[in-house]
ZAVO-163107 format. One line per field, with one value per residue (C-alpha): x, y, z; residue number from 1; chain; residue in three letters. Coordinates in Angstrom, 1 decimal. Each point is the difference from the previous one (the first is absolute). Last residue first. Example, Ala and Ser with C-alpha at 12.3 -4.5 7.8 and 13.67 -1.06 7.14 Angstrom:
2
px [13.7 / -1.4] .
py [-1.1 / -3.4] .
pz [7.1 / 0.7] .
k [2 / 1] .
c [A / A] .
r [Ser / Ala] .
END
This chain:
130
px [6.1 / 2.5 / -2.9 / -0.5 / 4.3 / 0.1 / -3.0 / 1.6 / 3.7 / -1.5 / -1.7 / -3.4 / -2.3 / -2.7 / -0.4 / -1.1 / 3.6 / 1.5 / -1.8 / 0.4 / 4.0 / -0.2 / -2.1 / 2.0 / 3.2 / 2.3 / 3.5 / 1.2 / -1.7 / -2.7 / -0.7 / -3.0 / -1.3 / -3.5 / -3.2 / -2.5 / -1.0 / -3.4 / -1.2 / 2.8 / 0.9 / -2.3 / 2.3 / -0.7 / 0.1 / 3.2 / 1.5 / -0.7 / 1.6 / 3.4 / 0.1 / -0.6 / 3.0 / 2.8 / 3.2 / -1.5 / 1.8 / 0.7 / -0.1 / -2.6 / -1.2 / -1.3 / -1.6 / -1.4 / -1.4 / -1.3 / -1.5 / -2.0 / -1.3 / -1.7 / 1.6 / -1.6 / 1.4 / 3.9 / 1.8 / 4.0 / 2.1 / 3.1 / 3.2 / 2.2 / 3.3 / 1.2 / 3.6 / -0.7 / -3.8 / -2.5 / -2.5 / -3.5 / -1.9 / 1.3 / -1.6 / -3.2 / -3.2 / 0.8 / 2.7 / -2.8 / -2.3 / 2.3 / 0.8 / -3.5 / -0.6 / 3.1 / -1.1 / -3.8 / 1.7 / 1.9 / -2.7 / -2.3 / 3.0 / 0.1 / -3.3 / -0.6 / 2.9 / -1.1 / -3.6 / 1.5 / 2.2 / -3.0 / -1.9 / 2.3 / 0.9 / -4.0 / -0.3 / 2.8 / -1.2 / -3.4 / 1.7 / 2.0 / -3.5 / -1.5] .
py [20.6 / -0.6 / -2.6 / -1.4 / -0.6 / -1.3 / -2.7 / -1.1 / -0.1 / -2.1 / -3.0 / -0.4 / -1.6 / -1.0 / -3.0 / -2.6 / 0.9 / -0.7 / -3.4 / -1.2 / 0.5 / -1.4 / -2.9 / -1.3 / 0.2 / 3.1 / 0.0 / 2.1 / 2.8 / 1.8 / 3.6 / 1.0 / 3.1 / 0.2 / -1.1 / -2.6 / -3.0 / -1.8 / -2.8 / -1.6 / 0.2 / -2.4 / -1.6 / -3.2 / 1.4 / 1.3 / -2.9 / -1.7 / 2.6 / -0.3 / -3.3 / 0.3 / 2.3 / -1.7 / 1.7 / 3.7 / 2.9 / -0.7 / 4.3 / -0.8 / -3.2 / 2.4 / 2.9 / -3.1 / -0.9 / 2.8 / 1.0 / -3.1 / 0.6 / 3.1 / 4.0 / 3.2 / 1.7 / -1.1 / -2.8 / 1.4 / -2.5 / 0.7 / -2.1 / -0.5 / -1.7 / -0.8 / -1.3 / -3.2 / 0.8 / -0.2 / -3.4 / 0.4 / -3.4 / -1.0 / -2.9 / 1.8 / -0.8 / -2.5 / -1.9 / -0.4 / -1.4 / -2.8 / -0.9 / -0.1 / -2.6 / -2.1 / 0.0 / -1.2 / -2.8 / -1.1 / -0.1 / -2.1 / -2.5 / -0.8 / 0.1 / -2.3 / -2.7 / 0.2 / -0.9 / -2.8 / -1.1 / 0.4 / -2.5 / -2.7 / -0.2 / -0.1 / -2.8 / -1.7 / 0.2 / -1.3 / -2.9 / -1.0 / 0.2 / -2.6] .
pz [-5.6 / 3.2 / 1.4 / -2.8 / -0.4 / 3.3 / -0.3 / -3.1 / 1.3 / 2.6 / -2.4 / -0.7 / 2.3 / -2.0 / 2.6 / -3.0 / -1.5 / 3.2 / 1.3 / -3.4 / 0.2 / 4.0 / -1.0 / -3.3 / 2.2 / -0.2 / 0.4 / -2.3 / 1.0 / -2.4 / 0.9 / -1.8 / -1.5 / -0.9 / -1.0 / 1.8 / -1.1 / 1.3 / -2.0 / -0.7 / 3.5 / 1.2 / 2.8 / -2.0 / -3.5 / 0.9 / 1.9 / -3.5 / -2.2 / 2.3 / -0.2 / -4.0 / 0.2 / 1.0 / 1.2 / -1.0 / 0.0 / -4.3 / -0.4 / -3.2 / 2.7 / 2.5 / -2.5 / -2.2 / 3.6 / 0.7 / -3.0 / 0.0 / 3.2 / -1.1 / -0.3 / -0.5 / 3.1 / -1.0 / 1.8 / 0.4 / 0.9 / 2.4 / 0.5 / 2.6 / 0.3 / -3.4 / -0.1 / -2.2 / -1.3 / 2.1 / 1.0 / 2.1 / 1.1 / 3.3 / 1.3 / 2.1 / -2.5 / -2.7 / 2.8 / 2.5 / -2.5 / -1.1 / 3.9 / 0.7 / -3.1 / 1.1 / 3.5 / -1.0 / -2.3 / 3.3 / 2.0 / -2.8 / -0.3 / 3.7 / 0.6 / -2.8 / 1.3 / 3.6 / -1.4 / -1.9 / 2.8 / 2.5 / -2.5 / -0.1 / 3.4 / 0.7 / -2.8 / 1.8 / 3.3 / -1.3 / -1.5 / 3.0 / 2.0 / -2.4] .
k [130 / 129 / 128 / 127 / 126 / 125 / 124 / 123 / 122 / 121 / 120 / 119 / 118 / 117 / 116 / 115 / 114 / 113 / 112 / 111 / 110 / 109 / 108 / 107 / 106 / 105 / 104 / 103 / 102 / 101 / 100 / 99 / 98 / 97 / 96 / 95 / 94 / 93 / 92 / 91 / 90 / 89 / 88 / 87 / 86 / 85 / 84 / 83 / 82 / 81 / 80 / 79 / 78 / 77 / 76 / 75 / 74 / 73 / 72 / 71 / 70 / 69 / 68 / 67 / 66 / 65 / 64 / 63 / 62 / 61 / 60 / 59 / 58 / 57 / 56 / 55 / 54 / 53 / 52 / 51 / 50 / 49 / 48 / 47 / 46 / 45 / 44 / 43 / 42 / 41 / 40 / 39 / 38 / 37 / 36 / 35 / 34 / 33 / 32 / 31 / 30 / 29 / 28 / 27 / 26 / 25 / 24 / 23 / 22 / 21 / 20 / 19 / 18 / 17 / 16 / 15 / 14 / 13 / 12 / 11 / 10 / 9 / 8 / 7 / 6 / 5 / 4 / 3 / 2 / 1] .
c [A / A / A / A / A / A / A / A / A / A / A / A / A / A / A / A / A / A / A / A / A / A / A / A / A / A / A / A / A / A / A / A / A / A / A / A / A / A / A / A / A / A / A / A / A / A / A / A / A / A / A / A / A / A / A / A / A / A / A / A / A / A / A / A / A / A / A / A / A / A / A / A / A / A / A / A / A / A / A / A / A / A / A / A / A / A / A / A / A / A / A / A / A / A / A / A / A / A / A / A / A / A / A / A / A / A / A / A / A / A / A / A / A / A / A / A / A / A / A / A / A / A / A / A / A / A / A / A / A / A] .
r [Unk / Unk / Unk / Unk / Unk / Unk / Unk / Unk / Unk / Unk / Unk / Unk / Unk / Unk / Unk / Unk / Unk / Unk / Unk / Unk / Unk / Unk / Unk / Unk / Unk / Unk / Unk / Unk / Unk / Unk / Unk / Unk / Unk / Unk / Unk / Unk / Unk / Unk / Unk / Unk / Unk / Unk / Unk / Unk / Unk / Unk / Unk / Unk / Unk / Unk / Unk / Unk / Unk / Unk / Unk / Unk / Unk / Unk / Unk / Unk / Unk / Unk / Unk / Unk / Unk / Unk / Unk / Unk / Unk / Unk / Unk / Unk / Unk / Unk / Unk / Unk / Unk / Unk / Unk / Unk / Unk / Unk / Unk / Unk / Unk / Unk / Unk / Unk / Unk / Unk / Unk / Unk / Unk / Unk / Unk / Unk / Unk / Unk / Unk / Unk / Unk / Unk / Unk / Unk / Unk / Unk / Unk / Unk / Unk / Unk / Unk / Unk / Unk / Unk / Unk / Unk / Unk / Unk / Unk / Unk / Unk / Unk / Unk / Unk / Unk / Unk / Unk / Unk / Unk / Unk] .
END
């Protein structure tokens, strides 16, 4: 009788090893995908382009935005980029301007810059020249 407890007990930790197991590694594989939509690199040039600036005008929405982003192809993938807008809210909150784009912005940083409204340098030096 024993012998059968122990091996019902066996039994079920192996199971319950088994879930835990599987659910921990299905939980990594689902923070791993939304790390990579928000900080993997998401901006591409040309061969031999360094910088690039985009210029978001005062009347423009999200979709003008991101016709303006794939019409100079700077984005890698751009439904990650459209989802870590809508979750940092940006859709609903452009701002005009200038923007320096680097090559090596992440989702976060390029959202992070258009939501600032920070335009570029050569903006804020030509205003203050006008």
């Amino acid at each position: 009788m024993r012998a059968d407890k122990n091996k019902k007990k066996s039994s079920l930790v192996k199971i319950i090893s088994i879930v835990l197991i599987c659910g921990i590694a299905l939980l990594s594989l689902v923070v791993i995908d939304l790390y990579k939509k928000v900080f993997k690199a998401n901006v591409e040039f040309g061969e031999g382009i360094e910088e690039r600036y985009i210029f978001i005008d005062s009347n423009s929405g999200f979709s003008d935005v991101i016709s303006l982003l794939e019409k100079h192809n700077l984005l890698v993938d751009v439904n990650s980029f459209k989802w870590v807008a809508e979750k940092k809210n940006y859709i609903n909150n452009i701002k005009p301007g200038r923007y320096f784009i680097d090559r090596n912005m992440n989702n976060n940083d390029l959202i992070n810059l258009l939501r600032s409204g920070i335009s570029s340098e050569s903006d804020k030096i030509i205003k203050s020249l006008s």
